[in-house]
KOLKE-922897 format. One record per residue (C-alpha): residue in one letter; x, y, z; chain. Coordinates in nm, 3 decimals. Layout:
// residues N
(A; (X; Y; Z); A);
...
// end
This chain:
// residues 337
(X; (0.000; 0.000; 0.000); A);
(X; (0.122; 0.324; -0.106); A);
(X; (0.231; 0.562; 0.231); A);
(X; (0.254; 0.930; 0.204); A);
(X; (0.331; 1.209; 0.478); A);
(X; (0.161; 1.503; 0.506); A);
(X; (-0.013; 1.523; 0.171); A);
(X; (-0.367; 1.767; 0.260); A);
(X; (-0.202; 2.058; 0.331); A);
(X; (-0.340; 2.328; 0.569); A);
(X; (-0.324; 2.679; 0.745); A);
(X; (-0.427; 2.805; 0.977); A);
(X; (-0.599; 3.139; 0.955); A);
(X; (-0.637; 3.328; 1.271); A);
(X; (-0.874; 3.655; 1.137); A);
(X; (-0.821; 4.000; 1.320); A);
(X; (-1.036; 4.102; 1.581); A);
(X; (-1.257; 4.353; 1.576); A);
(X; (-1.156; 4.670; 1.746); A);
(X; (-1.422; 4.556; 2.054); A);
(X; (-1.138; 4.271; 2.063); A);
(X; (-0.810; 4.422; 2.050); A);
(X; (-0.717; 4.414; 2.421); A);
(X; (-0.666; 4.035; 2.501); A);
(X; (-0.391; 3.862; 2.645); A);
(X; (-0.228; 3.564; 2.495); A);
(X; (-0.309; 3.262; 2.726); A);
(X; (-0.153; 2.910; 2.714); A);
(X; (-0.125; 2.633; 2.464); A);
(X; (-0.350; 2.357; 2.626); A);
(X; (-0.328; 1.971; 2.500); A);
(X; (-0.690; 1.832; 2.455); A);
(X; (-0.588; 1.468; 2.355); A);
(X; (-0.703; 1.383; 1.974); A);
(X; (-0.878; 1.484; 1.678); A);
(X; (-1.153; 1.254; 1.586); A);
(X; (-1.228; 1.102; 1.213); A);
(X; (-1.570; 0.990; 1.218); A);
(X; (-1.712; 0.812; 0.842); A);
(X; (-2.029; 0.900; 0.739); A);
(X; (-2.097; 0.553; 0.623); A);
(X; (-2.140; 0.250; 0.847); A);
(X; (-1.826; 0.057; 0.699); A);
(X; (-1.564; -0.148; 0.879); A);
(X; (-1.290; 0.041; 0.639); A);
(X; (-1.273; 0.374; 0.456); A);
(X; (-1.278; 0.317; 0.091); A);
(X; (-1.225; 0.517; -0.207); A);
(X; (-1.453; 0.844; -0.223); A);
(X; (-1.632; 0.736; 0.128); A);
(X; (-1.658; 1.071; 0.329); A);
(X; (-1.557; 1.114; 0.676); A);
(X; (-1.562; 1.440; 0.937); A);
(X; (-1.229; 1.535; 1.061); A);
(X; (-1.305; 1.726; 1.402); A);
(X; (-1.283; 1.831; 1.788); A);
(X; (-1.512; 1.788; 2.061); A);
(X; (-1.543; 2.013; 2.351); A);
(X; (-1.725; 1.944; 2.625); A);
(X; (-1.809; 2.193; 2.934); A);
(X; (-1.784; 2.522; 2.736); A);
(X; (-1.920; 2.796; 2.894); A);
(X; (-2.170; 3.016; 2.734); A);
(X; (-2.019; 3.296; 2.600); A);
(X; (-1.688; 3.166; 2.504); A);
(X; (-1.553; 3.226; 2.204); A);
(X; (-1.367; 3.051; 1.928); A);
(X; (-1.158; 3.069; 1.634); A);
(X; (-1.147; 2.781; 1.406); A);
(X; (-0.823; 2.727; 1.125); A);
(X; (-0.916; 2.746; 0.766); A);
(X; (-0.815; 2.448; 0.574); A);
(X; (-0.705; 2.492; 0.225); A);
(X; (-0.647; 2.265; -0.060); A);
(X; (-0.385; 2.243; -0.252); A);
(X; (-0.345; 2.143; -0.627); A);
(X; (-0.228; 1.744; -0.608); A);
(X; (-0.337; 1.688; -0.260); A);
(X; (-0.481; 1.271; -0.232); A);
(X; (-0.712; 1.400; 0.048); A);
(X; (-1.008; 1.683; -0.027); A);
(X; (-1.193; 1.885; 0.172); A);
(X; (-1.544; 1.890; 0.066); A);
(X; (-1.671; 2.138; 0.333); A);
(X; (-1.523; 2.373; 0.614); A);
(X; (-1.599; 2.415; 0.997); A);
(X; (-1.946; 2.254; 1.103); A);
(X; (-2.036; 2.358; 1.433); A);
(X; (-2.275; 2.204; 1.629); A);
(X; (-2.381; 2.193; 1.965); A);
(X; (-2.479; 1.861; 2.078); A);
(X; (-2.607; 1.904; 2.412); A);
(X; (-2.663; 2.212; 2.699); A);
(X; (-2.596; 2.147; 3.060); A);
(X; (-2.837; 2.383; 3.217); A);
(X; (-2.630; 2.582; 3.567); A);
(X; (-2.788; 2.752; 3.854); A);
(X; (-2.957; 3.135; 3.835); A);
(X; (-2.665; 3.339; 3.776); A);
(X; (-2.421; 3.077; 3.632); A);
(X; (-2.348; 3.061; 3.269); A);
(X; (-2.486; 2.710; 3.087); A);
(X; (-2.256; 2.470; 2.977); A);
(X; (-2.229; 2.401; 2.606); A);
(X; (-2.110; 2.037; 2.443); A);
(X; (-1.947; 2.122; 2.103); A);
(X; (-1.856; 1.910; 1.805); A);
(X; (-1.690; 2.062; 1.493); A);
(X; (-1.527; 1.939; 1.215); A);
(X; (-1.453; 1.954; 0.836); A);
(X; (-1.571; 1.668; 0.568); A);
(X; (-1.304; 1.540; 0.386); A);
(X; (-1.276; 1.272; 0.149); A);
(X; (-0.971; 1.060; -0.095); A);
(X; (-1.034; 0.893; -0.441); A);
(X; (-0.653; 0.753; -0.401); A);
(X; (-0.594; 0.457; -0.230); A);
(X; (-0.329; 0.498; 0.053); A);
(X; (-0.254; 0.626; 0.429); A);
(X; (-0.237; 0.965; 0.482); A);
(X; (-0.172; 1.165; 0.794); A);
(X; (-0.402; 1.454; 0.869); A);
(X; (-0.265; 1.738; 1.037); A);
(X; (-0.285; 1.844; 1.419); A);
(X; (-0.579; 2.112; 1.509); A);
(X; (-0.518; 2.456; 1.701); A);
(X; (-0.815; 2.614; 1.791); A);
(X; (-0.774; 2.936; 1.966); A);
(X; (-1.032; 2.989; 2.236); A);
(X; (-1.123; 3.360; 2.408); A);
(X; (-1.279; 3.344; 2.763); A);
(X; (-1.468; 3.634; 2.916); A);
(X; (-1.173; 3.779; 3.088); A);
(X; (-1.002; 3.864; 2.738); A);
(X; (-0.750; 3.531; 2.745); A);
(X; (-0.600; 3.405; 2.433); A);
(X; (-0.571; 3.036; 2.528); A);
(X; (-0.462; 2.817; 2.196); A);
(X; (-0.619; 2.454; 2.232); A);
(X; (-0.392; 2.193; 2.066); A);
(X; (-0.533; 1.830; 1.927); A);
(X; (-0.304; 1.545; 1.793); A);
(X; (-0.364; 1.454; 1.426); A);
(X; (-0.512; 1.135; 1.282); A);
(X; (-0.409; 0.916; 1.001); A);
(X; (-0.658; 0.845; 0.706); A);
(X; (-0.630; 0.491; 0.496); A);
(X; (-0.847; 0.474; 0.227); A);
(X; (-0.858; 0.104; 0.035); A);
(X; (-1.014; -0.032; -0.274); A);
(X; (-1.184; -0.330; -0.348); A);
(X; (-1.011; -0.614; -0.416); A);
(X; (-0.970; -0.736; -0.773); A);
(X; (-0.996; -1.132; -0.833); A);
(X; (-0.673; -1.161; -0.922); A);
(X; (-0.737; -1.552; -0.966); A);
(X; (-0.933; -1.529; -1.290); A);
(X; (-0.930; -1.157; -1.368); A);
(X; (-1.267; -1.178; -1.517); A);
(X; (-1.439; -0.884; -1.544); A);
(X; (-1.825; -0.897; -1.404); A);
(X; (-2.111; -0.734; -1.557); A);
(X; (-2.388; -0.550; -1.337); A);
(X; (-2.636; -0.745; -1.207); A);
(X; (-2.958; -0.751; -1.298); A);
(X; (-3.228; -0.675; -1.041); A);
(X; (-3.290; -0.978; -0.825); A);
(X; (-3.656; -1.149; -0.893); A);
(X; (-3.774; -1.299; -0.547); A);
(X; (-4.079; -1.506; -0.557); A);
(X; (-4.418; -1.384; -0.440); A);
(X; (-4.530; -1.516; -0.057); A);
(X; (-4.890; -1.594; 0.012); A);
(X; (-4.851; -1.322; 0.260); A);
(X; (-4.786; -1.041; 0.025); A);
(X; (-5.048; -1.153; -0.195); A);
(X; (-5.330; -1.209; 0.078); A);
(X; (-5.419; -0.835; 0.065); A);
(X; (-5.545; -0.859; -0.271); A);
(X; (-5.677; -1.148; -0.283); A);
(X; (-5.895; -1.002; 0.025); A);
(X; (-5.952; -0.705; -0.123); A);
(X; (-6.085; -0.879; -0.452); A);
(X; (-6.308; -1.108; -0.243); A);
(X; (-6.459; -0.766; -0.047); A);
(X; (-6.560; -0.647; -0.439); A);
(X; (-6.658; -0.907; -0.547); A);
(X; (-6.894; -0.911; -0.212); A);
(X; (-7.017; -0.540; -0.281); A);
(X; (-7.091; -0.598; -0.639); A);
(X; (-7.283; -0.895; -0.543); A);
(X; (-7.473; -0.729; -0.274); A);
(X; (-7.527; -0.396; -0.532); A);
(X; (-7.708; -0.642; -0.753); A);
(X; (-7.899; -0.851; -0.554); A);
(X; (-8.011; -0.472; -0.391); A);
(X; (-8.127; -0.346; -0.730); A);
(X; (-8.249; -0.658; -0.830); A);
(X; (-8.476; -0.650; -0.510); A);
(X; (-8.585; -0.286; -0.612); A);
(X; (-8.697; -0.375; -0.921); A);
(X; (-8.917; -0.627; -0.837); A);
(X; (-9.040; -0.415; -0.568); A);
(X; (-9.125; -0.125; -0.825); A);
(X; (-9.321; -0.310; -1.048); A);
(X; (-9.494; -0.530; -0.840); A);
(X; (-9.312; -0.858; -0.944); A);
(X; (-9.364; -1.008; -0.600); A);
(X; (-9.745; -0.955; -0.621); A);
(X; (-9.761; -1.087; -0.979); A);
(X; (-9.688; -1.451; -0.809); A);
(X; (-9.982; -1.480; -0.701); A);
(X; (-10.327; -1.527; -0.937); A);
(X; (-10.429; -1.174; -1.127); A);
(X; (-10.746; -1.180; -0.935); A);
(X; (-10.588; -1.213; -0.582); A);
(X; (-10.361; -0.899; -0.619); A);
(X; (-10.666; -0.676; -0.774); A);
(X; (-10.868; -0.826; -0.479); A);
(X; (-10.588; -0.753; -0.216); A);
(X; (-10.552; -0.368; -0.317); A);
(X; (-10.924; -0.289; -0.370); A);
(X; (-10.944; -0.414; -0.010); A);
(X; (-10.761; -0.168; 0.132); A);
(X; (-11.053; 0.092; -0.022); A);
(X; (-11.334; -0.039; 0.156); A);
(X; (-11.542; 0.210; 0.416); A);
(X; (-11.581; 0.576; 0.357); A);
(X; (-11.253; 0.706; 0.459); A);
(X; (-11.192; 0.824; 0.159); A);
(X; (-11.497; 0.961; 0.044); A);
(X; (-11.429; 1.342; 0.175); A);
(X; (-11.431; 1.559; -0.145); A);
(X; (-10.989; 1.649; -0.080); A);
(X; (-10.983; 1.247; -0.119); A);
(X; (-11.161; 1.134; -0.387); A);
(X; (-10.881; 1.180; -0.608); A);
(X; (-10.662; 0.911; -0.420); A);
(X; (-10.954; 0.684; -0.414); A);
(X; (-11.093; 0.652; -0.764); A);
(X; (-10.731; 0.677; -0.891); A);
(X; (-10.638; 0.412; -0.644); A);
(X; (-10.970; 0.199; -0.728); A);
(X; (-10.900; 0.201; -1.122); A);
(X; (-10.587; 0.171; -1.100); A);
(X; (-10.619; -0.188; -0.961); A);
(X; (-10.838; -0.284; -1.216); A);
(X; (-10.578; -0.140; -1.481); A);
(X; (-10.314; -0.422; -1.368); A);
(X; (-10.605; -0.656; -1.326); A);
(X; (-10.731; -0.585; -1.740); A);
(X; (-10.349; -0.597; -1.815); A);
(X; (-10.292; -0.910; -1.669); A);
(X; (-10.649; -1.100; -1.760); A);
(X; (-10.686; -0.965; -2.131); A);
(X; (-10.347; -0.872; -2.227); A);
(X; (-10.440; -0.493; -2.310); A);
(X; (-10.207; -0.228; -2.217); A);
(X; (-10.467; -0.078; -2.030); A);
(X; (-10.206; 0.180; -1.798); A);
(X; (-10.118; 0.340; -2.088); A);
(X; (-10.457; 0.413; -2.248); A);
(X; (-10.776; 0.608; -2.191); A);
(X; (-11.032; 0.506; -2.068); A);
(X; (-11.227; 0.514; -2.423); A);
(X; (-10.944; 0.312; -2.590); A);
(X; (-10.916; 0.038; -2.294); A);
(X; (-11.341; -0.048; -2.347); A);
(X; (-11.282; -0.013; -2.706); A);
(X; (-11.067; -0.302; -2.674); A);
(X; (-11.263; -0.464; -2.413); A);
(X; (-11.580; -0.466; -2.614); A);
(X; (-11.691; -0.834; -2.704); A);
(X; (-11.490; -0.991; -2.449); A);
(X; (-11.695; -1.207; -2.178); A);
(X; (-11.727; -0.890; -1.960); A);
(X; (-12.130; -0.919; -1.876); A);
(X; (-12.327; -0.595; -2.029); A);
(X; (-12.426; -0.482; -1.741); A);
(X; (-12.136; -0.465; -1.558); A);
(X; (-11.972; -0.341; -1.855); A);
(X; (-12.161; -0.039; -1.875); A);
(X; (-12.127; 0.000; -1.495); A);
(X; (-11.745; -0.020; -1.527); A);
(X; (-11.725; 0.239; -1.825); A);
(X; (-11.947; 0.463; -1.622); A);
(X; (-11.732; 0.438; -1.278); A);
(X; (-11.374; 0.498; -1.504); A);
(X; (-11.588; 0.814; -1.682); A);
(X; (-11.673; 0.945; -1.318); A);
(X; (-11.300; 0.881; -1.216); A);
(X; (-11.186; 1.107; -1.524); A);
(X; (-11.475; 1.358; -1.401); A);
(X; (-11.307; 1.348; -1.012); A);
(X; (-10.924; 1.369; -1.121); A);
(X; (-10.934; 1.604; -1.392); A);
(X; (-11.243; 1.806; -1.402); A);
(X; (-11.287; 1.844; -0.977); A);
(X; (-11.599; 1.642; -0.968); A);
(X; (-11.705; 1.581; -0.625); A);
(X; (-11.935; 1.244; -0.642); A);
(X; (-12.172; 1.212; -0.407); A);
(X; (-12.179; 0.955; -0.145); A);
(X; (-12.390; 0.699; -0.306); A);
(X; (-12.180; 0.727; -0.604); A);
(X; (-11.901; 0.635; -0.378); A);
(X; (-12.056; 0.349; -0.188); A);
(X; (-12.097; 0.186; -0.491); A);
(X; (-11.726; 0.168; -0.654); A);
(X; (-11.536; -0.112; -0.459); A);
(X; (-11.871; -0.323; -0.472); A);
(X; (-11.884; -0.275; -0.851); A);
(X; (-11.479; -0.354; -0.878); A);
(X; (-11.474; -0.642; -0.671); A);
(X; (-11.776; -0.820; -0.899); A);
(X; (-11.632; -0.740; -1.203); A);
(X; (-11.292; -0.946; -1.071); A);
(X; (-11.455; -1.230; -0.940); A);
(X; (-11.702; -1.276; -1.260); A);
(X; (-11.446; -1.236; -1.519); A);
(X; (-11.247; -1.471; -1.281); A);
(X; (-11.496; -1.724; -1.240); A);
(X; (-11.554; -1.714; -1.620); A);
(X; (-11.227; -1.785; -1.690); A);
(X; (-11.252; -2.052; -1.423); A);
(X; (-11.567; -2.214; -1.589); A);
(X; (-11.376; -2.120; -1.935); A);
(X; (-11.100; -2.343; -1.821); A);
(X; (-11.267; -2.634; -1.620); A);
(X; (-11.489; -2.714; -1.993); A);
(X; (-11.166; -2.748; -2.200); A);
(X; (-11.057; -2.977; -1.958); A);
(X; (-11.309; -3.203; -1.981); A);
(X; (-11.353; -3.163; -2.359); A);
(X; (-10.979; -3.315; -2.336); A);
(X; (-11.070; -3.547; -2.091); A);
(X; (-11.345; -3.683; -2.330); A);
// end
């Protein structure tokens, strides 16, 4: 390994005071032991370019003291560089009685680094230190040496490497359990979303009444317009539209006609010649006429008028039902036969 002397070559630069400063007294030169050289990386040897901090520490400084650092300076073909001058820092403040100054815990140093392998010795620190009382004391700390190595070359082969490619490790069940329970989680909400709107829509048009028989449902809903509590004039809206529009589903699901859509003209056009009895035909016509009259010219039927329309609703559903019925029961035994 190569060995050099003194190759980072420094002065030290004590600046004039100030002309507050002028009257001090020189003081003593004090030993304070040695320098410290402290690597910035965690390694268990300095190698090429690695930076270190070549420093002091002081420790029970009064407040108030004052110091003056040397100025390092580099020199054209020095092995060792100085990347930055004088940090100072002050690690830690020893708090004194009322009327006693604090005491101060100081590290400073400089960062220096070497992109030539080889030991080099650093040079001894002066730092000149001015107490209250004016006293130039000069504080003295004994030099380090620096080796900075390589890495070795395999001299046995002298094959020369390429970079490595990014190492591939293969995938745990642990890393991939969050997604697989965050895909199970989405797959639950989307599942739940449909089966809610799926439930909705049955719900709005009436698909869980519609599995029961045509004349249950109309039967069911007229039921629930029985009595006269809905006979006052600021109800008879609600009621005849309610009435008629149970035996608009009923007509739509018995004879097919589209019967919520239409007028009431059009729907007994269509229901003409069906097996509707006259007379309750021309009832029926005459109660949806009357609910036309109530919801859209104000008519205000009287209460016999009104006693009469869930009666005449609830025989029009069971005779067209029991038609049907008899309807039914006669092609049965014409098959029979």
């Amino acid at each position: 390994m190569k060995k050099s002397g003194l190759i980072l070559f420094l002065v030290m630069s004590l600046p004039f005071l100030s002309a507050a400063q002028t009257d001090t007294l020189n003081g003593t030169i004090i030993p304070m032991g040695d320098a410290f050289l402290q690597p910035l990386q965690e390694r268990d040897s300095v190698l090429i370019a690695d930076q270190l901090i070549y420093g002091i520490s002081l420790d029970g400084v009064e407040s108030g003291t004052q110091f003056r650092f040397p100025e390092f300076r580099q020199e054209k073909g020095d092995a060792v560089m100085i990347l930055t001058q004088w940090q100072i820092d002050t690690v830690k403040v020893h708090r004194q009685k009322k009327g006693r100054p604090d005491l101060l815990d100081i590290k400073a140093g400089i960062v220096i680094t070497s992109f030539e392998e080889g030991e080099y010795g650093l040079p001894p620190i002066a730092v000149e230190r001015i107490s209250g009382s004016m006293v130039v004391d000069t504080l003295v700390f004994n030099p380090q040496r620096l080796t900075v190595k390589t890495m070795p070359v395999d001299t046995a082969t002298f094959e020369v490497h390429d970079i490595k490619g990014q190492i591939r490790y293969p995938l745990t069940f642990m890393e991939v359990l969050p997604y697989l329970v965050a895909g199970l989680l989405l797959a639950g909400l989307a599942a739940l979303a449909v089966y809610l709107v799926k439930r909705y829509r049955r719900k709005a048009y009436g698909e869980d009444m519609r599995r029961d028989p045509a004349h249950i449902i109309a039967l069911r809903k007229l039921d629930k317009y029985r009595g006269d509590k809905l006979w006052a004039a600021e109800k008879q809206k609600g009621f005849y539209s309610g009435v008629t529009d149970a035996l608009r589903e009923y007509v739509v699901a018995r004879y097919g006609i589209s019967a919520m859509e239409m007028t009431t003209k059009e729907i007994f056009d269509d229901l003409k010649g069906t097996d509707i009895p006259e007379d309750i035909y021309a009832e029926l016509k005459s109660l949806f006429e009357r609910s036309d009259y109530v919801k859209f010219a104000k008519y205000v039927a009287t209460n016999d008028e009104n006693a009469s329309v869930v009666p005449l609703a609830v025989r029009f559903v069971t005779t067209t039902y029991q038609a049907d019925v008899e309807s039914q029961a006669m092609e049965d035994n014409k098959k029979e036969d």
